[in-house]
C-alpha positions in Angstrom: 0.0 0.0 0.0 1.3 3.2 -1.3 1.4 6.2 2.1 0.3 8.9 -0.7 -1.3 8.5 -4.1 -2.4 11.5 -6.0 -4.2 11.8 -9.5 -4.9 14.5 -12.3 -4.5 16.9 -8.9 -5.4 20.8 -9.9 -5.2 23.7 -8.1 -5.2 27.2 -9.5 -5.2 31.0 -8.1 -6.5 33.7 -10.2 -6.9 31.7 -13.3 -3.5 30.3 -13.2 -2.4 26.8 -12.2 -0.1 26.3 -8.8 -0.6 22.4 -9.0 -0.9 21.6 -12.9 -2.8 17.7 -12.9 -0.1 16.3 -10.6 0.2 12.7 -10.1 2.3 11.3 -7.0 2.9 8.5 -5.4 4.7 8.0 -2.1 5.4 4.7 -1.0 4.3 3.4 2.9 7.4 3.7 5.1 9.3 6.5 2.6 11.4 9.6 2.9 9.5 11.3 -0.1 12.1 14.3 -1.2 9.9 16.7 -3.1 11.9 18.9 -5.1 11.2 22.2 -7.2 11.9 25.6 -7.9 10.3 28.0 -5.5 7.1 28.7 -7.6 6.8 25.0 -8.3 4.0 24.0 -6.4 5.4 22.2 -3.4 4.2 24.1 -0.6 0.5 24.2 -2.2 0.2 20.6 -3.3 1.1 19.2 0.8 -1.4 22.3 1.7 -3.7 20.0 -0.5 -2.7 17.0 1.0 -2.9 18.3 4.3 -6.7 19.6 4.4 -5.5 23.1 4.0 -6.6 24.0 0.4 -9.3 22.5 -1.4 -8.6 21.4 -4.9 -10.4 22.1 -8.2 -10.0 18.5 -9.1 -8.2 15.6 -8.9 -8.1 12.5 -6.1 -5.6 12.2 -3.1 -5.9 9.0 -1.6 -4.0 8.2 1.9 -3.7 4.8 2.7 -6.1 3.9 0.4 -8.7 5.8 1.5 -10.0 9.5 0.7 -8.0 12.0 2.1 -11.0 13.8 3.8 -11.7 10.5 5.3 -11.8 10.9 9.1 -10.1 7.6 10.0 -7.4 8.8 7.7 -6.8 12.8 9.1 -5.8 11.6 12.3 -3.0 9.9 10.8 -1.2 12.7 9.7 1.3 15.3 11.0 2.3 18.3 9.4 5.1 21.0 9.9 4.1 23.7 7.3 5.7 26.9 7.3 6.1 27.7 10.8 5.1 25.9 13.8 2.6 28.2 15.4 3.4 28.4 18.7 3.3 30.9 21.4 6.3 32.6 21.8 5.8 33.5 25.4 4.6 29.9 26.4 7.1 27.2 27.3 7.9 23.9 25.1 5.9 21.4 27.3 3.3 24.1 27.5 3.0 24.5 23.7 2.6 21.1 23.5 0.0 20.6 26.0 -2.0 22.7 24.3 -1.8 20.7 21.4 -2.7 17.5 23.2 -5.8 19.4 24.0 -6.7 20.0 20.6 -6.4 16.7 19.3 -7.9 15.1 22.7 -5.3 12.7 23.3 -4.9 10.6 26.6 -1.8 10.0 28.9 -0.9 13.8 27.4 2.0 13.5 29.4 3.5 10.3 28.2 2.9 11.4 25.0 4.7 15.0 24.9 7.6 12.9 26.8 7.8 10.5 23.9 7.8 13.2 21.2 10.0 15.6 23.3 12.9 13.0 23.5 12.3 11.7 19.2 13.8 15.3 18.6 16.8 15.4 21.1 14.5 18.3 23.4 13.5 16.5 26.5 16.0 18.5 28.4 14.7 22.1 27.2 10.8 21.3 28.0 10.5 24.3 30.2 12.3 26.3 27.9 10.2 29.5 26.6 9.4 28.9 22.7 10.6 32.3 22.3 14.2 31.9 23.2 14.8 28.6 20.9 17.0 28.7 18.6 16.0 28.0 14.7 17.1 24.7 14.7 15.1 24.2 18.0 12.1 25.8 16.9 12.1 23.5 14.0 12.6 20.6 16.1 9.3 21.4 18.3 7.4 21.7 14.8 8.6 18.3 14.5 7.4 17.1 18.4 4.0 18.7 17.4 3.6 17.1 14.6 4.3 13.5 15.7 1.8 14.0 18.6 -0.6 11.2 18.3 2.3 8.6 16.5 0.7 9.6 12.9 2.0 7.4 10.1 2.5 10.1 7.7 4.3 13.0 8.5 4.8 16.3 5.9 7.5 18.7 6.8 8.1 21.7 4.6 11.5 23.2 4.3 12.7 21.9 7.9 15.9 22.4 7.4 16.7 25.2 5.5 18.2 27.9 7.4 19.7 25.1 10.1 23.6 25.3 10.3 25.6 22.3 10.2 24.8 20.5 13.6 21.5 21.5 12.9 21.0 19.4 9.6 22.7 16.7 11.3 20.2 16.1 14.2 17.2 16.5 11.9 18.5 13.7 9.4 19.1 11.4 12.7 15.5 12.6 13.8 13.9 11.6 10.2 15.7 8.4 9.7 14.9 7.2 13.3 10.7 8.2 12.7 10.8 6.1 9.8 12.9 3.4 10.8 11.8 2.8 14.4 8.4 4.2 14.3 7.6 3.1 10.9 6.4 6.6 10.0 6.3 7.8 6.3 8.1 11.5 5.6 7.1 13.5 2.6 9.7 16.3 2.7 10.4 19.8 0.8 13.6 21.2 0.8 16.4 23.4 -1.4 19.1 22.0 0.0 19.4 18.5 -2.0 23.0 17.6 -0.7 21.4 17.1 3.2 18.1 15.6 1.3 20.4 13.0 -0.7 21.7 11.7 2.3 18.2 10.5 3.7 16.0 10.2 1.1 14.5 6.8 -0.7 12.5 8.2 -3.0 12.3 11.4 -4.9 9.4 13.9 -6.6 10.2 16.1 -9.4 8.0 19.2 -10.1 7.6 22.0 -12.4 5.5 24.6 -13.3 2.7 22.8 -10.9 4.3 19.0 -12.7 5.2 16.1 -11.7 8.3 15.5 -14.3 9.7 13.0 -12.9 9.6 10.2 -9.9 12.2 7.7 -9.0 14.0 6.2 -6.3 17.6 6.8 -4.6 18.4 3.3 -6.6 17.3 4.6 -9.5 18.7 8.1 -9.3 22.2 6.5 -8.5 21.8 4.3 -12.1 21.2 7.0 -13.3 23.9 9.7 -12.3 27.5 10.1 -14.4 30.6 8.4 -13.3 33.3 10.9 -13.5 37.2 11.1 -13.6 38.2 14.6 -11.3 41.9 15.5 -11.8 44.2 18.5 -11.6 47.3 19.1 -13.8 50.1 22.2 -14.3 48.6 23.2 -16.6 44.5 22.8 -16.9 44.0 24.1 -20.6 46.6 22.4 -22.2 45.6 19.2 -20.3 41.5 19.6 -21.4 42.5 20.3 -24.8 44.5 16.8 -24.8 41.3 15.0 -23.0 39.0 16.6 -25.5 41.1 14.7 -28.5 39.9 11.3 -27.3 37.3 11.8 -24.8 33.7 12.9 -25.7 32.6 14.7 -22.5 35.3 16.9 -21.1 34.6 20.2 -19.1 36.7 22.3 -16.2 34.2 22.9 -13.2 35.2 23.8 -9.8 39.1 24.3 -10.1 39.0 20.4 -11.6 39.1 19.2 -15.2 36.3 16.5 -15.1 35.9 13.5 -18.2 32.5 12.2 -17.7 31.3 8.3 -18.6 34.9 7.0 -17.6 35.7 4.4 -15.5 39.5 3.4 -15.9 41.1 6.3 -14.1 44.7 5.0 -15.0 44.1 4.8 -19.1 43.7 9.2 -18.4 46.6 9.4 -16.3 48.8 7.3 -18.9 47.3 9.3 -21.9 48.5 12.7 -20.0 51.9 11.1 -19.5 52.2 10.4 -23.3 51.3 14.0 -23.6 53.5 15.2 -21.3 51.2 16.0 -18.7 51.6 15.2 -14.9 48.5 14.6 -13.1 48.7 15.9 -9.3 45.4 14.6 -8.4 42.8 12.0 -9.4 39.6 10.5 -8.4 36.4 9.2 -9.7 32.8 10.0 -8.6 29.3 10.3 -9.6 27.1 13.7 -9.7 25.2 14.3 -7.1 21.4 14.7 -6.8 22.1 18.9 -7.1 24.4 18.6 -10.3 21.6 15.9 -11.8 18.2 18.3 -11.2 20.0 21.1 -12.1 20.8 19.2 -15.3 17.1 18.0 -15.8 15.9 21.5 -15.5 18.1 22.5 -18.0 17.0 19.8 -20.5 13.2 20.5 -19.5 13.9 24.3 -20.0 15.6 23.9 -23.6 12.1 22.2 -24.9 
């Protein structure tokens, strides 16, 4: 059973489409990275999912059921935008609150569980308003998981965080999914921390889904490259570009793309009476690939 499935989805504002007929599917148990330019469509098509907005047309199914199913609602946990709480109110208090709303038993035990999922159960007293970002993020999180939902959609959690920052979230993500069995569709611009958690991905454009695929898939997919440095780097490309179809200097490095014997370039170099200083072989990364799709879509 798929966590998320969405059909011919529409949504438009003053005549003009946000979410352009999406279709999505996110499967049970996931990290979904949805990915787009600002403008895409992200933010408006989880509103949808969410409850928030109400579509022109389309079906979102959630579990296999209607997404304005009641049994269904419950089920979900959402960080959009901010996490709307009051500055001047503690952490525990926030969440008590919350609690409230959703009329959950053994509040308590509950807040205790979610507090210590995101690394806070030491700052419960804590003021909201004198969190830092990363913190303030984090309790987004704890809100959200109130009630153990089995889908959770977070939107742009981690942008802004600093390095520390993006490291506890992936360990908090990871560990919902893995130990809690929850499934995580998350936005985000910053697609080097998103590669390192994500299982599946969503392309979107324009209000599109242009493409969907998994981390497998997206790894078949990306370039093997050769990185190297010589003494000289435009004497050295010009060689490559005699007997190598893809060559192209990008961030101080000379890169030859669909190679894998790294010693057949460093022996052609010698011959040419280049010395190489430094070699290794990699893949593009999920930035370097949408950027690349984007490019291709653009050019149609």
């Amino acid at each position: 059973m798929n966590a998320i499935e969405i059909r011919n989805l529409s949504k438009s504002f003053r005549g003009m489409y946000a979410v352009d007929h999406l279709n999505m599917t996110v499967p049970q148990g996931a990290i979904y990275g949805f990915i787009g330019e600002n403008g895409s469509g992200k933010s408006t098509t989880e509103k949808l999912i969410c409850g928030h907005l109400v579509p022109d047309g389309g079906e979102i199914k959630l579990f296999g059921k209607d997404y304005t199913d009641p049994g269904v609602r419950v089920r979900v946990g959402a960080l959009i935008e901010n996490a709307g709480c009051f500055p001047n109110s503690s952490i525990y208090q926030n969440l008590r609150m919350q609690t409230i709303n959703l009329g959950l038993e053994n509040a308590d035990e509950e807040i205790d569980r979610v507090l210590k999922i995101v690394r806070m159960e030491e700052h419960a007293n804590l003021k909201f308003k004198k969190c830092s970002l990363g913190m303030k993020q984090r309790v987004g999180i704890a809100m959200a998981l109130l009630g153990d939902p089995a889908l959770l959609i977070l939107d742009e959690p981690i942008n802004g965080l600093d390095t520390d920052g993006m490291r506890i979230m992936r360990e908090i993500l990871i560990e919902i999914t893995q130990k809690y069995g929850c499934t995580v569709l998350i936005s985000s611009h910053i697609l080097g921390e998103l590669e390192k958690i994500t299982t599946h991905y969503g392309i979107i454009r324009q209000g599109k889904m242009i493409m969907e695929l998994s981390a497998e898939e997206m790894d078949s997919r990306a370039q093997v490259f050769v990185s190297l440095k010589t003494a000289d780097m435009a004497k050295a490309k010009a060689v490559l570009k005699t007997k190598f179809d893809s060559v192209r200097e990008e961030d101080g490095y000379l890169r030859v793309y669909d190679v894998e014997d790294v010693e057949s370039i460093v022996d052609f170099l010698m011959k040419n009476g280049h010395v190489v200083s430094e070699i290794k072989k990699n893949k593009i990364g999920l930035e370097e690939y949408y950027i690349e799709l984007m490019s291709q879509k653009g050019d149609k």
